[in-house]
Each structure stands twice: as C-alpha cells, then as structure tokens.
TIBASE-953754 format. One record per atom (N, C-alpha, C): residue number from 1; residue in one letter; x, y, z. Coordinates in Angstrom, 1 decimal. Last residue first. Layout:
# residues N
NUM, A, X, Y, Z
...
//
This chain:
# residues 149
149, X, -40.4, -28.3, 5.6
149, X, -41.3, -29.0, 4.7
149, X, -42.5, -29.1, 5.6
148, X, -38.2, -25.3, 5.0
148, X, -38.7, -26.2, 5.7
148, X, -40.0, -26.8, 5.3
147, X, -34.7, -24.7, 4.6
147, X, -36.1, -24.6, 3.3
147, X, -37.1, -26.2, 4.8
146, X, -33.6, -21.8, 5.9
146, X, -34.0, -22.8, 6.4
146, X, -34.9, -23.4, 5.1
145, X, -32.5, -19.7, 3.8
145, X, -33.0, -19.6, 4.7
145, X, -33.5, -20.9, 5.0
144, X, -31.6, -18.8, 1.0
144, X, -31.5, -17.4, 2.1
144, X, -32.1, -18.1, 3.5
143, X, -30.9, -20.5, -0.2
143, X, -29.7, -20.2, 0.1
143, X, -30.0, -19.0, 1.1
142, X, -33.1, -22.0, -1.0
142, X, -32.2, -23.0, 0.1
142, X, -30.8, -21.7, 0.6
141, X, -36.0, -20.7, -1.5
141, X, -34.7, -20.4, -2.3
141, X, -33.6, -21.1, -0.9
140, X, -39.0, -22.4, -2.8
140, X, -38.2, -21.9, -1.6
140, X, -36.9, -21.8, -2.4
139, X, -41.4, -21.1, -5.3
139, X, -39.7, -21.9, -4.8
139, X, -39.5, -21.4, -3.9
138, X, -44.8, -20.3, -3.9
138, X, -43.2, -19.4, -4.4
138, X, -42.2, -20.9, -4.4
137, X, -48.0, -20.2, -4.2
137, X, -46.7, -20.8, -3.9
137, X, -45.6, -20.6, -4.8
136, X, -50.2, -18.7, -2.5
136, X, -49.8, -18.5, -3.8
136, X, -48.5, -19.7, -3.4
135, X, -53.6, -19.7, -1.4
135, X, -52.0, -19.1, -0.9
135, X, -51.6, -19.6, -2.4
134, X, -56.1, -16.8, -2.8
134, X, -55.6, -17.9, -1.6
134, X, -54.1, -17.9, -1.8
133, X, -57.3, -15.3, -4.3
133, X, -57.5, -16.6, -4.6
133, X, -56.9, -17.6, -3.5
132, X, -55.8, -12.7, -3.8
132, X, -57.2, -12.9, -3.4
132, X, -58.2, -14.3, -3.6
131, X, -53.1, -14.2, -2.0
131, X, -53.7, -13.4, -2.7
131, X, -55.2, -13.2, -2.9
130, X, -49.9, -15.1, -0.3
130, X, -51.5, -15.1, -0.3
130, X, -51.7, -14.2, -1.1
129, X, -47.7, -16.9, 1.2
129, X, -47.6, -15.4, 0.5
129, X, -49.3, -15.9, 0.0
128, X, -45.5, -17.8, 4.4
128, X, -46.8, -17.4, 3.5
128, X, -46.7, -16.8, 2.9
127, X, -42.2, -18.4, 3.3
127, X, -43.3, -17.8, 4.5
127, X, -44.5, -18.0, 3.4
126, X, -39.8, -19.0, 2.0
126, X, -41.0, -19.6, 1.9
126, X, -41.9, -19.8, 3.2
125, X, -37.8, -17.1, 1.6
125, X, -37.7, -17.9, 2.7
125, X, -38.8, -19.2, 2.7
124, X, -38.6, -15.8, -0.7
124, X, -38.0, -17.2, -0.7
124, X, -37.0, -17.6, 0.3
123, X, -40.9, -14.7, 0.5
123, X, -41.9, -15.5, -0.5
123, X, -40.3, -16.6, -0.8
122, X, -39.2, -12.3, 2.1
122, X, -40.4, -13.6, 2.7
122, X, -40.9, -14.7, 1.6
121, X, -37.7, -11.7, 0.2
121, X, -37.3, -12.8, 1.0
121, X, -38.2, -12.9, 1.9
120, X, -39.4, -10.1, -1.2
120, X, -38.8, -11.0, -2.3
120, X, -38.1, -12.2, -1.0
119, X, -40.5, -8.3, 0.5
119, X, -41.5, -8.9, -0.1
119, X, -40.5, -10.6, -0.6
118, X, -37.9, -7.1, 2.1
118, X, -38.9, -7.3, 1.3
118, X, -40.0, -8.1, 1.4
117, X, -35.0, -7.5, 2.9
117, X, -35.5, -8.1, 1.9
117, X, -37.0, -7.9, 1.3
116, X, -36.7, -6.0, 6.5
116, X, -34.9, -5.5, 5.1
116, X, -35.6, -7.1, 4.6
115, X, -38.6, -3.9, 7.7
115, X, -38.9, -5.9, 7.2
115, X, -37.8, -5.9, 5.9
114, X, -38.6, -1.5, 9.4
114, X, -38.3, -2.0, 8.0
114, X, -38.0, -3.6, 7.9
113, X, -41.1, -0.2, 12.3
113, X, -39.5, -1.4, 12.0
113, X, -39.5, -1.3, 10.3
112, X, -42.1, 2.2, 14.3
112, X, -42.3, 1.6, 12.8
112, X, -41.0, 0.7, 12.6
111, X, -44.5, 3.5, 16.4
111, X, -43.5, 2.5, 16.5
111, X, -43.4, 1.7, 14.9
110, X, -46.1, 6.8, 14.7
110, X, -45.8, 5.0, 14.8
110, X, -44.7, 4.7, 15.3
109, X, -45.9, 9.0, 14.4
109, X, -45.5, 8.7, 15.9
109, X, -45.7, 7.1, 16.1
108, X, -45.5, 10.3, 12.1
108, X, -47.1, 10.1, 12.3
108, X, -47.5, 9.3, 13.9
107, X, -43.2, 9.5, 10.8
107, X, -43.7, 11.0, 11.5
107, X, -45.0, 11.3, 11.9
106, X, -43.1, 7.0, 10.9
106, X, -42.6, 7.4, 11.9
106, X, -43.0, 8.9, 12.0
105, X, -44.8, 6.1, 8.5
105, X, -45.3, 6.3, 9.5
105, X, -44.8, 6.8, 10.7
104, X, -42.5, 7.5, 6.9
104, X, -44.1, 8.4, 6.8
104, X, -44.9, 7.9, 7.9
103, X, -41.2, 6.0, 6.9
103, X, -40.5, 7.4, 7.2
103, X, -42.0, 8.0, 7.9
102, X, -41.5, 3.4, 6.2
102, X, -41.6, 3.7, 7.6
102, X, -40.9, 5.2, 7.5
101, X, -42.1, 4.5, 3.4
101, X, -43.3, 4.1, 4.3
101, X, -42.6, 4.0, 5.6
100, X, -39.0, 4.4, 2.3
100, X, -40.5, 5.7, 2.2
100, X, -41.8, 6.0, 3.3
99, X, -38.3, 2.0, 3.0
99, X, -38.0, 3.3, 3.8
99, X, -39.0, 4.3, 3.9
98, X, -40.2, 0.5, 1.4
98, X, -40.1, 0.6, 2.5
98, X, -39.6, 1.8, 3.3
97, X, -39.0, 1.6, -1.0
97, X, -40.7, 2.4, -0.8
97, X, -40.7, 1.7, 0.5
96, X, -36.5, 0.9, -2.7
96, X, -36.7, 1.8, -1.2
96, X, -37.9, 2.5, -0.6
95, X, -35.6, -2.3, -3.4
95, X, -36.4, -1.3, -3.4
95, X, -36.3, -0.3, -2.5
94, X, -33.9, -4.2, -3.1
94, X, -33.9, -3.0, -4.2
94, X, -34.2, -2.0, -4.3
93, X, -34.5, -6.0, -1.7
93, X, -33.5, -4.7, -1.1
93, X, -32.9, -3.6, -1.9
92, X, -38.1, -5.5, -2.0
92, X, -36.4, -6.3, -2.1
92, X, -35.6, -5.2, -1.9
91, X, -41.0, -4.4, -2.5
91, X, -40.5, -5.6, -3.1
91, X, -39.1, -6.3, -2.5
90, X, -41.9, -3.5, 0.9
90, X, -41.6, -3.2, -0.3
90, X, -41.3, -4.7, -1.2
89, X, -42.9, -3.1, 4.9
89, X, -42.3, -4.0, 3.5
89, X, -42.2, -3.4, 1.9
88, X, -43.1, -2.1, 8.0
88, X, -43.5, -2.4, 6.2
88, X, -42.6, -3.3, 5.2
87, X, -44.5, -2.6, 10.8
87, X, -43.7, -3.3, 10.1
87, X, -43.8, -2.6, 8.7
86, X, -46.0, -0.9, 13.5
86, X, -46.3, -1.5, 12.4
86, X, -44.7, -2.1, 11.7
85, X, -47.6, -1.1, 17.3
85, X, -46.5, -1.0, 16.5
85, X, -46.6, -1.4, 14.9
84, X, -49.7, 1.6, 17.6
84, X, -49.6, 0.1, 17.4
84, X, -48.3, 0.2, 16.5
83, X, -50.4, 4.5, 18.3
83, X, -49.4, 3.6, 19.3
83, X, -49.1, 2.0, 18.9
82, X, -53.4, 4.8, 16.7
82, X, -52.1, 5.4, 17.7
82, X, -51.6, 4.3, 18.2
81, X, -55.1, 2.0, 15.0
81, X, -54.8, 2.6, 16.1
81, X, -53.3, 3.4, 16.3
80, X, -55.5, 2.4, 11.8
80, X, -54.3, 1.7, 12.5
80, X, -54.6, 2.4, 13.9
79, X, -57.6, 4.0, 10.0
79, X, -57.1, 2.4, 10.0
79, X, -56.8, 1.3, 11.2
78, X, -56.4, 6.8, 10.5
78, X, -58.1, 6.2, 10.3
78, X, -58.2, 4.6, 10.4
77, X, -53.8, 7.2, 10.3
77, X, -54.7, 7.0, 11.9
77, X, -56.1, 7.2, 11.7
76, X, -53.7, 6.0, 7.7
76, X, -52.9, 4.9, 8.8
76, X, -54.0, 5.9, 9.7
75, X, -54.4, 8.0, 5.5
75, X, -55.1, 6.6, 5.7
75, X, -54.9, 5.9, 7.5
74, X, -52.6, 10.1, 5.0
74, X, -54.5, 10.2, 5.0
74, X, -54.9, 8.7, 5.8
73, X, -50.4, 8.8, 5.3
73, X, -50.8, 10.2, 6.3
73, X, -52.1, 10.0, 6.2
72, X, -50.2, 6.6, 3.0
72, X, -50.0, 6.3, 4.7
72, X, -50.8, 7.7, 5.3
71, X, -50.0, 7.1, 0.4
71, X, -51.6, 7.1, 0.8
71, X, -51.3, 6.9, 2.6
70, X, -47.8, 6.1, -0.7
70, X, -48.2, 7.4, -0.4
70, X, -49.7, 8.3, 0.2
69, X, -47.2, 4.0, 0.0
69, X, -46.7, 4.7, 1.0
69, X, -47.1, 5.9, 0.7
68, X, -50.3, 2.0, 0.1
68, X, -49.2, 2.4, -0.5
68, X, -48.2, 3.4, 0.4
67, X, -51.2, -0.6, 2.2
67, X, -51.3, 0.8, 2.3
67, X, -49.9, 1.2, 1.1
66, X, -52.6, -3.8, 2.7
66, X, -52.1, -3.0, 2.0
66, X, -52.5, -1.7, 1.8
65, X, -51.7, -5.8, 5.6
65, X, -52.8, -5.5, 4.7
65, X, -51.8, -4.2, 3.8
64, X, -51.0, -9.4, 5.6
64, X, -50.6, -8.1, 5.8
64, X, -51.7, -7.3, 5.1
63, X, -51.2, -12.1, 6.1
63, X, -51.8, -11.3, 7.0
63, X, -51.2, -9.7, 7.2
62, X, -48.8, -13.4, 4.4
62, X, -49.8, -13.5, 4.2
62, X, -50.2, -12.8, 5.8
61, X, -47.2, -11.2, 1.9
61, X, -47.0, -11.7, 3.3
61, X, -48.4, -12.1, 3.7
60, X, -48.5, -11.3, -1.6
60, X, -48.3, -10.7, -0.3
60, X, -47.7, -11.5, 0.8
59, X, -49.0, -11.1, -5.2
59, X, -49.1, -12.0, -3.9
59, X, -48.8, -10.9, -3.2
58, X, -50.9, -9.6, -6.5
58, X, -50.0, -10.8, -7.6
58, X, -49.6, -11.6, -6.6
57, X, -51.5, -7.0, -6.0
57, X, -52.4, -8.4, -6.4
57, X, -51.8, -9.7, -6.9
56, X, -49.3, -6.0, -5.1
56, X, -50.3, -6.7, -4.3
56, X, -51.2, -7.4, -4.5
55, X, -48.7, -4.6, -7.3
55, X, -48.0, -5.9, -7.0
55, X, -48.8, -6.5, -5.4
54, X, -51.1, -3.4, -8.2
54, X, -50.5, -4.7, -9.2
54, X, -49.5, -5.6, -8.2
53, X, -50.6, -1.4, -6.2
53, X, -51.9, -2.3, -6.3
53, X, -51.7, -3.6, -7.2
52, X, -47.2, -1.4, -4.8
52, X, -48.2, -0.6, -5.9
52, X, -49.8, -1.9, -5.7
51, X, -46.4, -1.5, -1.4
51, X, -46.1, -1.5, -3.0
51, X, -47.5, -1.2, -3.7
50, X, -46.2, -1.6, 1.1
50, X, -46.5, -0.3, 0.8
50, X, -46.2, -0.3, -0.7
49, X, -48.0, -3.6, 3.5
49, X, -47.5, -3.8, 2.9
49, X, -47.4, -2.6, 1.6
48, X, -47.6, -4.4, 7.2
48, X, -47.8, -3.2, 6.0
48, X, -47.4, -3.5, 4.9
47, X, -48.4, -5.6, 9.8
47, X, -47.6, -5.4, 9.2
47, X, -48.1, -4.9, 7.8
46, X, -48.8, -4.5, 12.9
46, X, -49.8, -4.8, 11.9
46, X, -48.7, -4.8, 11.0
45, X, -49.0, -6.3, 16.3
45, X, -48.2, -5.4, 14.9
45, X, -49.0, -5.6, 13.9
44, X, -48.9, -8.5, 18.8
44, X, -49.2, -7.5, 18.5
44, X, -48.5, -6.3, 17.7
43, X, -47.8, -11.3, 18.3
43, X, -47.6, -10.3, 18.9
43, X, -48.3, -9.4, 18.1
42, X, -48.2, -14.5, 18.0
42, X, -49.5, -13.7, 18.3
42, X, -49.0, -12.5, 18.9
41, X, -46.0, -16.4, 17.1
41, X, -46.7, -15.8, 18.7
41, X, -48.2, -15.3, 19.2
40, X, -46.5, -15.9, 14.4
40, X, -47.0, -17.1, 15.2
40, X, -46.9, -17.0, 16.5
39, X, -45.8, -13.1, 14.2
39, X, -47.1, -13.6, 13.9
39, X, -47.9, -14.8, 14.4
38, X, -43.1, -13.3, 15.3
38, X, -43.5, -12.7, 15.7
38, X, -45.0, -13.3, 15.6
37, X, -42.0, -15.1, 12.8
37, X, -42.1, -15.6, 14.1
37, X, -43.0, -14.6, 15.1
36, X, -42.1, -13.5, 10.8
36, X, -43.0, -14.5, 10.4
36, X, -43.3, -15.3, 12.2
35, X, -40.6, -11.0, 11.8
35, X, -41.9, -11.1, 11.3
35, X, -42.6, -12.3, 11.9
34, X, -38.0, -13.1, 11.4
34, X, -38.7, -12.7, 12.9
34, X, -40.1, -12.1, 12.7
33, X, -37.5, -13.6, 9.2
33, X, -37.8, -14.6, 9.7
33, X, -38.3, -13.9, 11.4
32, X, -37.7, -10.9, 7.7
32, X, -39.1, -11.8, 7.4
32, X, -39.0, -13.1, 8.7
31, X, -36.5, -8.4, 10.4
31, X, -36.1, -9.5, 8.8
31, X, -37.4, -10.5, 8.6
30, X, -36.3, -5.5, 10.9
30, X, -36.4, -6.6, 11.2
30, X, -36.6, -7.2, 10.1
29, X, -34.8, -1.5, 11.9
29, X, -34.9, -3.2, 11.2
29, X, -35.3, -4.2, 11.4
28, X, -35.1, -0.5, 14.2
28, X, -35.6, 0.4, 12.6
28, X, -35.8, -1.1, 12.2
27, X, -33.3, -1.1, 15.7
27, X, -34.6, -0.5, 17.0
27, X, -35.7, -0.2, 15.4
26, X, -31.0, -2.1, 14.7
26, X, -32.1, -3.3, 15.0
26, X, -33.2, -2.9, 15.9
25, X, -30.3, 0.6, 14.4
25, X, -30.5, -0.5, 13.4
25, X, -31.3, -2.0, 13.6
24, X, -29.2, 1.4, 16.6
24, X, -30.2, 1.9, 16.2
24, X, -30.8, 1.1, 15.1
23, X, -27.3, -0.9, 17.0
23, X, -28.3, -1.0, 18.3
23, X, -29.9, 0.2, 17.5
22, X, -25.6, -0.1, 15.5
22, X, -26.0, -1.3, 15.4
22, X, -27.0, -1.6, 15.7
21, X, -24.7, 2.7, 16.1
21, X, -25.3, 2.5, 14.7
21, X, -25.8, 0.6, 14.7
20, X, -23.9, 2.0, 18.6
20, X, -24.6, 2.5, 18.6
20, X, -25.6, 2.9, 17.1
19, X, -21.7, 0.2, 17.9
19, X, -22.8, -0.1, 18.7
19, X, -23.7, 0.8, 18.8
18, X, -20.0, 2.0, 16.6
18, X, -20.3, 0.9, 16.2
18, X, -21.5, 0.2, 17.3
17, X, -19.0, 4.1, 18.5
17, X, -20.1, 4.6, 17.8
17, X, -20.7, 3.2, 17.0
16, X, -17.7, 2.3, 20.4
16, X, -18.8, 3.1, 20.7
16, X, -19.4, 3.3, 19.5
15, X, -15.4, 1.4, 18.9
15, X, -16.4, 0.8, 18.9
15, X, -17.9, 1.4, 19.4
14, X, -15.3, 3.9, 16.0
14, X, -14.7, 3.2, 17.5
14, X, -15.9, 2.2, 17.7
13, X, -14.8, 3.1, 12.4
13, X, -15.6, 3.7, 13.8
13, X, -15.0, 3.2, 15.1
12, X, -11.9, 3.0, 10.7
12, X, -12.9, 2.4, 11.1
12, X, -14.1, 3.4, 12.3
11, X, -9.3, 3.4, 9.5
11, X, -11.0, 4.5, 9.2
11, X, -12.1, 4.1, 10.2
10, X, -7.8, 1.3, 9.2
10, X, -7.5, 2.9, 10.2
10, X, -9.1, 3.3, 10.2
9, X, -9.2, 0.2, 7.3
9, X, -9.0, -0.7, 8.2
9, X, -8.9, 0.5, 9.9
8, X, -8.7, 1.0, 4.7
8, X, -10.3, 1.7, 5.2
8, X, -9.8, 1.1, 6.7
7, X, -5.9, 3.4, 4.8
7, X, -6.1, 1.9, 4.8
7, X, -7.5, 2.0, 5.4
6, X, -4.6, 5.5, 2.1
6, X, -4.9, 4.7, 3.7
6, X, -5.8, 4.1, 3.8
5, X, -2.1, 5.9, 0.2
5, X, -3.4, 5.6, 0.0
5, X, -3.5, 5.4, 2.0
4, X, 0.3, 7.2, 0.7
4, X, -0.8, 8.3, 0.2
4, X, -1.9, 7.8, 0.1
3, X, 2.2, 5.1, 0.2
3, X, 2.1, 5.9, 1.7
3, X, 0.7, 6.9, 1.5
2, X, 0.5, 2.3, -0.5
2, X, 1.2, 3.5, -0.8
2, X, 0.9, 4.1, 0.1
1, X, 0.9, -1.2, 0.0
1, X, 0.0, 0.0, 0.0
1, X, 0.9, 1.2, 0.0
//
C-alpha cells in the first residue's frame, strides 16, 4: 500500500459509535424470519405492505394489509390505532418504498421497524404469500434460509 493511499481498516468507527449505529439499526430493522415468528406468537403489529396495487395483487405476506406509501398520512390514523406498533415491506432490497413508508409512518409517531429483503425474502424464505385466490406458492430459495417442509 502506498504511503498516500490509507487503509479503510484505520478508518474504522470506535467501537462506541459501532454499537450504537447497530443497536439503532435493529430498533428500525427486522427481517421476514422474525416477522414470520412474531405472527406465530401472536404479537401485536400490523404489518404493511407499501407496494403498488398490481404488486399486491399478484401475492403478499400472508396477514398483511395493504397501504401504498403514499396514501400512509391520509389513511394509517383512520385504519391503525395510535401507538400500534407497524412493520413495512416493499418488493427487495432494491427497493426503497419501504423506507418511504416507515419514514411516513414514523412521523405520524408509529412504533415503525423495515422488514430488510422485502417482499422477495419472505416468499423465498418460503413464508406465507397469499392473494385474493388464496395461498400463492413461491420456490423456496435454500440459500436465504431454512427450506422447511
């Protein structure tokens, strides 16, 4: 390495601040397999789903209901009780209309988490996915996740 280049390795965060961008990150983030676990508890959340009308009719998380993100301000505190915690979702980590949607319901004083993969890793973790005909069935994909029978 050249004396002029420096090394991302020096760059690093301390650890303080590394825990603290961690710890904010899993108070914002949860992943389909806790979702899906949460639901079989029976914890209390509504989970959101903030893609277009086409892509909700094509499948879903199954017990999610559907708010685009730009319809959230008018809609969620006619819908959603104050204070219930919510989840959203989008297509994939492509997408960024989840962020969109938990932006929109965090200013609206939601407890709001981002469900990171999407739509695209609940259906290939092979969680429920549902539509108005019932349950849809996706390939499980073996490489994001338990393939369970």
């Amino acid at each position: 390495m050249s004396t002029t280049q420096q090394s991302t390795m020096r760059t690093a965060a301390t650890p303080e601040q590394l825990v603290a961008y961690f710890e904010a990150r899993l108070h914002a983030e949860t992943d389909a397999s806790d979702v899906h676990a949460a639901q079989k508890a029976g914890e209390d959340f509504v989970l959101v789903d903030v893609r277009s009308e086409e892509a909700w009719a094509q499948g879903r998380a199954r017990g999610a209901v559907h708010m685009h993100y730009s319809e959230i301000e008018a809609r969620a505190p006619k819908e959603i009780p104050a204070g219930t915690p919510v989840v959203v979702y989008c297509w994939s980590p492509g997408c960024n209309a989840g962020q969109k949607g938990a932006l929109r319901f965090a200013r609206l004083g939601y407890p709001v988490r981002e469900m990171i993969g999407g739509f695209e890793y609940w259906a290939r973790e092979g969680y429920p996915v549902e539509n108005e005909a019932g349950r849809v069935e996706f390939p499980r994909d073996p490489t994001v996740g338990v393939v369970r029978n």
